[in-house]
C-alpha positions as CSV (number, residue, x, y, z in Angstrom):
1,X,0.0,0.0,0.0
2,X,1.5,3.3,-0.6
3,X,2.3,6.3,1.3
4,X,0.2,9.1,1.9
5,X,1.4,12.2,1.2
6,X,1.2,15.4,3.0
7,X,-0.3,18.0,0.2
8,X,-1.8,20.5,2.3
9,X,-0.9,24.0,2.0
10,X,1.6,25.6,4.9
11,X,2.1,29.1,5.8
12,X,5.9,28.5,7.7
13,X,7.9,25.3,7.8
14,X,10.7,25.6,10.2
15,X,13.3,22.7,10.0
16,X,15.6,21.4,12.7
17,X,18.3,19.2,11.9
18,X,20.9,17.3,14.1
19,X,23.0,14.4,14.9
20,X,21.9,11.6,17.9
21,X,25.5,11.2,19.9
22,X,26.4,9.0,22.9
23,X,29.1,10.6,25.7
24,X,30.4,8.9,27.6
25,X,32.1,10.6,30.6
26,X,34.8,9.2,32.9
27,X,35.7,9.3,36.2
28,X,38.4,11.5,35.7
29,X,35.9,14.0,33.5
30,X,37.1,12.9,29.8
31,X,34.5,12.1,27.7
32,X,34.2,9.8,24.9
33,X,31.7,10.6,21.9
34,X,30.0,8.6,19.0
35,X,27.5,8.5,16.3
36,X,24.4,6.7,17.5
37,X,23.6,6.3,14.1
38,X,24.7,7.4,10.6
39,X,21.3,9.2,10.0
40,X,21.5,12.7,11.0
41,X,17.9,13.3,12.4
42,X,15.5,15.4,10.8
43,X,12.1,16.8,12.3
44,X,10.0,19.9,10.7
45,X,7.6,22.3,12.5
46,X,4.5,23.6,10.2
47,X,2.4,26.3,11.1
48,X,-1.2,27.8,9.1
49,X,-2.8,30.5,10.1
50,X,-5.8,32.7,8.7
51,X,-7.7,29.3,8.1
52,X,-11.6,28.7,7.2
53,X,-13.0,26.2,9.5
54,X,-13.2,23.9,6.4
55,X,-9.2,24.0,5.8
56,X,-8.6,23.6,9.5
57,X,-10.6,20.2,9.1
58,X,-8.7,18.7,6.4
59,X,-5.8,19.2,8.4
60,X,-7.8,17.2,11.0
61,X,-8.8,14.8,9.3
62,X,-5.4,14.0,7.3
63,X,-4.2,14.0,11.2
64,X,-6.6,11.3,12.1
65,X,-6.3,8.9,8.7
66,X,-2.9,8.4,10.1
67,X,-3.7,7.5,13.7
68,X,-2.2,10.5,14.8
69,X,1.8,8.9,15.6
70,X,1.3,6.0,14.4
71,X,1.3,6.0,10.6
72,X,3.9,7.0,7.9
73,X,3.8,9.5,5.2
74,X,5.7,11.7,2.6
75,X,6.5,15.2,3.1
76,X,8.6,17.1,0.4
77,X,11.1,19.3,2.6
78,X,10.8,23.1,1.0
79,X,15.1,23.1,2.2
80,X,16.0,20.6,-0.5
81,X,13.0,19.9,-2.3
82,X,13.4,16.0,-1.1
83,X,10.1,13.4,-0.3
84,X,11.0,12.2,3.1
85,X,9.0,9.3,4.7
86,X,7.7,11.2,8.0
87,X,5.8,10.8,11.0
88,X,3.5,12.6,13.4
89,X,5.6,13.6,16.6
90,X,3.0,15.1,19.1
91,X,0.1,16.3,18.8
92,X,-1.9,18.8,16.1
93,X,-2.7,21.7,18.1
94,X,-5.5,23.8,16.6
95,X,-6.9,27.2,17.6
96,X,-9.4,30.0,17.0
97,X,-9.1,33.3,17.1
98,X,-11.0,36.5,15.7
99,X,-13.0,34.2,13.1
100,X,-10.3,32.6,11.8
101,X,-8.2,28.9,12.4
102,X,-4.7,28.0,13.0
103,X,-3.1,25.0,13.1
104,X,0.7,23.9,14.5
105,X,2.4,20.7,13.9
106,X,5.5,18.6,13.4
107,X,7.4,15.7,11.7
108,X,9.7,13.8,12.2
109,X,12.0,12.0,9.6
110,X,11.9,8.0,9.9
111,X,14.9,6.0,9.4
């Protein structure tokens, strides 16, 4: 079965990149450092705002189709242009405001 993919439109994407490293410290206070992994990890914050109540529940419901956390989809990363396979990680908070809908989420890369 394929992927879903995220399509919806965003108003800011905000990308946070790093790299998952064990340290080890001493007794004597040296400290030894390695990759965890080889994958550099790779999560990304969306944010809409100015929404009709009709936008903010296709964001709902795309939220809900994938369990919340649980299932995989694509995003394609504004950065680099690149279809990542993604994840849920928290929850979608959703708000109202002045007659109008916002929503805030994020991703997070799976490897």
């Amino acid at each position: 079965m394929p992927l879903a993919s995220f399509t919806l439109d965003y108003l800011s994407c905000e990308e946070t990149f790093s790299r998952a490293v064990l340290v080890s410290a001493f007794e004597n206070g040296a400290e030894q450092r390695r990759a965890r992994h080889e994958q550099n990890l790779l999560g990304f914050t969306l944010e809409s705002t100015n929404l009709t109540k009709t936008q903010m529940q296709a964001y709902r419901a795309f939220y809900e189709a994938r369990g919340g956390m649980e299932e995989t989809f694509t995003f394609t990363s504004p950065f680099d242009d690149t279809a990542y396979t993604v994840r849920f990680n928290g929850n979608l908070q959703t708000s109202y405001a002045a007659g109008v809908y916002s929503v805030k989420f994020a991703f997070v890369r799976v490897i």
